[in-house]
C-alpha positions in Angstrom: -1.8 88.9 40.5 -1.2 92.9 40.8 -1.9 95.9 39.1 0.7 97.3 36.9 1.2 101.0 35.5 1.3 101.9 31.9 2.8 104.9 30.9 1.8 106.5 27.5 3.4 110.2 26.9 2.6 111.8 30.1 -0.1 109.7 31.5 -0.1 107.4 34.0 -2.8 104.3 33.6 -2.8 101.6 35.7 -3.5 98.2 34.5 -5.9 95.8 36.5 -5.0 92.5 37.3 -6.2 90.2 34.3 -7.1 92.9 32.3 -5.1 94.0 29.1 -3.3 97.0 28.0 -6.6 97.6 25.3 -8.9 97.1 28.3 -7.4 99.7 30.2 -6.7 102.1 27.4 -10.3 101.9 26.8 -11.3 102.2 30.7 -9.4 105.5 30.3 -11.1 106.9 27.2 -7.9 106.6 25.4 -8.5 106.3 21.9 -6.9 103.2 20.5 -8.1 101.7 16.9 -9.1 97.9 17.5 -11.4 95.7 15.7 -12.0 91.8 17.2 -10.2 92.0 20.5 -8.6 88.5 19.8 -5.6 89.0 17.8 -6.8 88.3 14.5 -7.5 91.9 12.5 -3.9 93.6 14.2 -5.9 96.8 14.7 -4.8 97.5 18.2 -1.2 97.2 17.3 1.0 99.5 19.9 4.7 99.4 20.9 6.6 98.7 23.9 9.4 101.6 24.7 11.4 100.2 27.7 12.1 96.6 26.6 10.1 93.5 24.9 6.8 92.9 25.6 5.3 89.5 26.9 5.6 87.2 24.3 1.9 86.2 24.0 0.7 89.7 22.6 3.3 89.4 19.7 1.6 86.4 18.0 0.6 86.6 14.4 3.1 90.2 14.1 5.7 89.6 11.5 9.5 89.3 13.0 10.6 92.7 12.0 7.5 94.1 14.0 8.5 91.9 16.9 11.9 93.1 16.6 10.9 96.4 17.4 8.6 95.8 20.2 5.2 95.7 18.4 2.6 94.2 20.5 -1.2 93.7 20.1 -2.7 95.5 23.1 -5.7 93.3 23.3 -3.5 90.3 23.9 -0.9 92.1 26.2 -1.4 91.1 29.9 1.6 93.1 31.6 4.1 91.6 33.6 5.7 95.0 34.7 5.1 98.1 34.7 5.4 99.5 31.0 6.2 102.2 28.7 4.0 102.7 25.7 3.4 104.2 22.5 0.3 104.5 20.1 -0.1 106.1 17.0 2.5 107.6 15.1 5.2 108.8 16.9 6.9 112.5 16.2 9.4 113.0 13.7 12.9 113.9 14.8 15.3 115.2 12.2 19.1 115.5 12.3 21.3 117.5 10.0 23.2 116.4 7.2 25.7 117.5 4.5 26.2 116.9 1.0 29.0 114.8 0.4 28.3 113.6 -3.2 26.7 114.0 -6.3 26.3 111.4 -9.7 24.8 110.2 -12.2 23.3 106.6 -11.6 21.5 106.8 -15.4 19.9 109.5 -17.4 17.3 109.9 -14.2 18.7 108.6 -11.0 20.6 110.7 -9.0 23.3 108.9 -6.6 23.4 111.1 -3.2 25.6 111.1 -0.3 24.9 112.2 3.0 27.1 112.7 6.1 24.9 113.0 9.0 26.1 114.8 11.9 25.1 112.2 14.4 25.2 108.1 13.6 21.4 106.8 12.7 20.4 103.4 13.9 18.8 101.8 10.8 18.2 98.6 9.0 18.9 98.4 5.5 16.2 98.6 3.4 14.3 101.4 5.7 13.3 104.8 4.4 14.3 108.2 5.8 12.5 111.5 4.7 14.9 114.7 3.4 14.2 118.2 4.5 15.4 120.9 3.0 15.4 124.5 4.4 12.0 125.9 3.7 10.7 122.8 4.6 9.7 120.8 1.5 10.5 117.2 2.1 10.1 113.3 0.8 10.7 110.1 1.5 13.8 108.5 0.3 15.0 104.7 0.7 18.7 104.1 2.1 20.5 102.2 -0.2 23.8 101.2 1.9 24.7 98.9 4.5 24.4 99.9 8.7 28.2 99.8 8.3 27.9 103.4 7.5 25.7 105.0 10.1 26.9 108.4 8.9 26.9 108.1 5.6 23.8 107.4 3.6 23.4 107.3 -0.2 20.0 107.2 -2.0 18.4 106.8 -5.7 17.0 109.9 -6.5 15.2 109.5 -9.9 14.1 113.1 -12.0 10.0 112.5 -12.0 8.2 115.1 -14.2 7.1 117.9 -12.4 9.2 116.8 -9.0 9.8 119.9 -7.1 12.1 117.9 -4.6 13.3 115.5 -7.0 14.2 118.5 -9.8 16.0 120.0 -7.3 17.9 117.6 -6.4 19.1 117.0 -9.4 19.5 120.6 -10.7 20.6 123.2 -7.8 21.7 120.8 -4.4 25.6 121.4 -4.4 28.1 119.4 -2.8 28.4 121.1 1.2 24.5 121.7 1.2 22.5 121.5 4.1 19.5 119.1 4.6 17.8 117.3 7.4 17.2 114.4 7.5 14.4 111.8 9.9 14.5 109.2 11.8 14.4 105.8 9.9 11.4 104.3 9.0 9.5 101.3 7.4 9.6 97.4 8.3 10.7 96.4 4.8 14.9 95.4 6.0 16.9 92.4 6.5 17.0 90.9 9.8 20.3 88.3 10.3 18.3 85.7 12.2 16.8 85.3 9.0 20.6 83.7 7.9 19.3 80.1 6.2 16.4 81.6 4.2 16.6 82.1 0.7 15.4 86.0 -0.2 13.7 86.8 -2.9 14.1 90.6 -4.1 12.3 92.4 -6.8 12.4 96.3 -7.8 11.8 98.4 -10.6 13.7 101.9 -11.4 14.8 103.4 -8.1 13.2 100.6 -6.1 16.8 99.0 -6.4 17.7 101.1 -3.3 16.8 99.9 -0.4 17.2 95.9 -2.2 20.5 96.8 -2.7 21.1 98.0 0.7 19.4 94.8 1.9 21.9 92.4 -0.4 24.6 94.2 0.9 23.7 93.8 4.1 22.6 90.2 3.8 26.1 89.6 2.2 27.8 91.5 4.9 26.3 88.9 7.6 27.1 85.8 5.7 24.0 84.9 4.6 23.6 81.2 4.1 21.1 81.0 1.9 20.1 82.0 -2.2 19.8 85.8 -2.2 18.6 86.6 -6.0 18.0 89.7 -7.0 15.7 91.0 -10.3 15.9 94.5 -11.5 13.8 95.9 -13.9 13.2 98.7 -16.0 11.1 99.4 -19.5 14.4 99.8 -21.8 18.1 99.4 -21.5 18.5 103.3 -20.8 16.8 102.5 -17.3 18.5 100.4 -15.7 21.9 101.3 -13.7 24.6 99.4 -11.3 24.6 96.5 -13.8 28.5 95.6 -13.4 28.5 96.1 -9.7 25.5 93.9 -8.8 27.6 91.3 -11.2 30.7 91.8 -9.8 28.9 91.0 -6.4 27.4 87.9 -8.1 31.1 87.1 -9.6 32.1 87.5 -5.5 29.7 85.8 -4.0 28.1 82.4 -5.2 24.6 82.4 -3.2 24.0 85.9 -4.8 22.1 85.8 -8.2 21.6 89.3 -10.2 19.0 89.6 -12.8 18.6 92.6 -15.1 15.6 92.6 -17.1 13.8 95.0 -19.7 10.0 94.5 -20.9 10.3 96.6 -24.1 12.8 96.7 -26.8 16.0 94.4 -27.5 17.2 93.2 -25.0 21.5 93.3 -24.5 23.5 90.0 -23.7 22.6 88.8 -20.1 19.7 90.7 -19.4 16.1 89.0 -19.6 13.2 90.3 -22.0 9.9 90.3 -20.0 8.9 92.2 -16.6 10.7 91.9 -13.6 8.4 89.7 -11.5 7.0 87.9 -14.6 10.8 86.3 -15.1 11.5 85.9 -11.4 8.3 83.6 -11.2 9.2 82.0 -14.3 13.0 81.0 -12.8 11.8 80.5 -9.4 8.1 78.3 -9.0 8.3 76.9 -5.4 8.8 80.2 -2.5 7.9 78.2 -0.3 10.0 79.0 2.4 11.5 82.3 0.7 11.2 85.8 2.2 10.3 88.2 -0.7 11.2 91.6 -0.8 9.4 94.4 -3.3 9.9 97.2 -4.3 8.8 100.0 -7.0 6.2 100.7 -9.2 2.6 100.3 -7.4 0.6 97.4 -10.0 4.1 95.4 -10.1 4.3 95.3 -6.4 0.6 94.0 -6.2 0.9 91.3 -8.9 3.9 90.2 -7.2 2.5 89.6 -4.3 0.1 87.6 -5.7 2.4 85.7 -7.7 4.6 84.9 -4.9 1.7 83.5 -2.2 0.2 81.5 -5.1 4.1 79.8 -5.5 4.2 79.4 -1.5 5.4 82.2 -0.1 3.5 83.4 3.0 1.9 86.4 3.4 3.4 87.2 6.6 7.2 86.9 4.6 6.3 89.4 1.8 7.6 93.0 2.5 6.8 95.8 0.8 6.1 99.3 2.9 3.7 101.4 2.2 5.8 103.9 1.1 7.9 101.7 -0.9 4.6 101.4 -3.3 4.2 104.6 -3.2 7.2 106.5 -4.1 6.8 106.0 -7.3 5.0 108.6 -7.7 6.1 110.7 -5.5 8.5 113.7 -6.5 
């Protein structure tokens, strides 16, 4: 066995032989969150920068965290030298223009972006808009990675949104804003191909579900995609004939509008989004469930789905995803 050298930022740490990556952080005084040293609480969770990590200090991480090079630094024994990150790394921001403007529905804003350089994203991931005196918020990306410079996103008009008002009111085609590397864990992966997805959003939180079905379609996904939309009344809901032109395209894609108050138009479902989804759908075992939109539906969905077999480890649903629904 030898020692191995572990680079994080500018220091230099090397690694005894049979001693992990949190062993020698800690020899170091670097200061590293961890809880059980065994695996099990996911508290020491860091990220490789210069290729995978040994395979052992990825178990229990979900894929998409594997797929970026996640590893748990109290099971990571290195094999080579290493590059490493901890913590959350700093944002970089390119530049973007406007390239279009429209109405989605009385409160959503369609917006187009042309980036000046290509971003490497997965659909379903979250970007944060800047614009020039430095306001900013987090934003879903509602296309495919076909279009690495162009992004669209929901923006919907929340009361008292400085961002959001803005947006909506005074941004003018050829604007400026900047725009952050992606962000978030909630996307469609292709090796996922024979699963059937589950996805679930309210309002806005059709974004990035949209961006994921397109992307899902795009890769020939082999198995059920079905998609529920929801919204209080009629007035809130948007891209009804597109998502059923898609369903009319493809026939492993399902598309579900529902409404939980009010009458209800021919083909779209009375009751809450997730409350008809579980209805239609009582075994997930298997599935891989996407969620996204308003904070107490994403929780009770959750529930609903591991209590009809889902695993925990195949529900997504960033952080910020719950959030934003608040946010302006």
């Amino acid at each position: 066995m030898q020692t191995h050298k572990i680079n994080l930022g500018r220091r230099e740490l090397i690694c005894q032989p049979g001693e992990s990556v949190l062993d020698a952080l800690l020899r170091e005084q670097v200061e590293i969150a961890y809880g059980c040293r065994q695996g099990a609480c996911q508290s020491c969770i860091a990220r490789s920068l210069d290729g995978a990590p040994p395979a052992a200090a990825q178990a229990g991480l979900k894929d998409v965290l594997r797929h970026q090079n996640h590893f748990l630094a109290c099971l990571c024994y290195p094999e080579r030298d290493m590059e490493i990150g901890i913590g959350s790394p700093e944002q970089r921001f390119c530049h973007a223009t406007v390239t279009g403007k429209r109405l989605l529905n009385a409160e959503t804003l369609l917006l187009t972006l042309r980036t000046d350089e290509a971003l490497d994203y997965y659909a379903g991931q979250f970007v944060n808009l800047k614009r020039s005196d430095g306001l900013q918020r987090s934003y879903s990306i509602a296309n495919n990675r076909t279009h690495s410079h162009n992004l669209t996103f929901h923006i919907r008009r929340l009361a008292g949104g400085r961002f959001s008002a803005w947006a909506h009111d005074e941004l003018q085609l050829g604007d400026l804003l900047e725009v952050s590397d992606p962000q978030g864990l909630c996307y469609y992966l292709p090796s996922n191909q024979p699963r059937n997805l589950l996805l679930i959003g309210t309002g806005s939180g059709l974004a990035p579900l949209a961006g994921i079905v397109s992307e899902a379609l795009h890769h020939g996904h082999a198995g059920e995609i079905h998609l529920y939309h929801g919204s209080r009344e009629m007035d809130g809901l948007y891209w009804i004939d597109e998502m059923r032109e898609l369903a009319a395209q493809y026939a492993n894609f399902h598309y579900t509008p529902c409404v939980s108050r009010g009458v209800a138009a021919d083909g779209v479902a009375s009751g809450r989004a997730n409350d008809v989804a579980m209805q239609r759908l009582p075994d997930l075992q298997g599935w891989r469930v996407y969620l996204c939109g308003h904070p107490d539906m994403v929780q009770q969905s959750k529930r609903q789905a591991f209590l009809k077999g889902a695993k925990f480890d195949d529900i997504y649903a960033d952080a910020f995803h719950v959030a934003s629904a608040t946010l302006d």
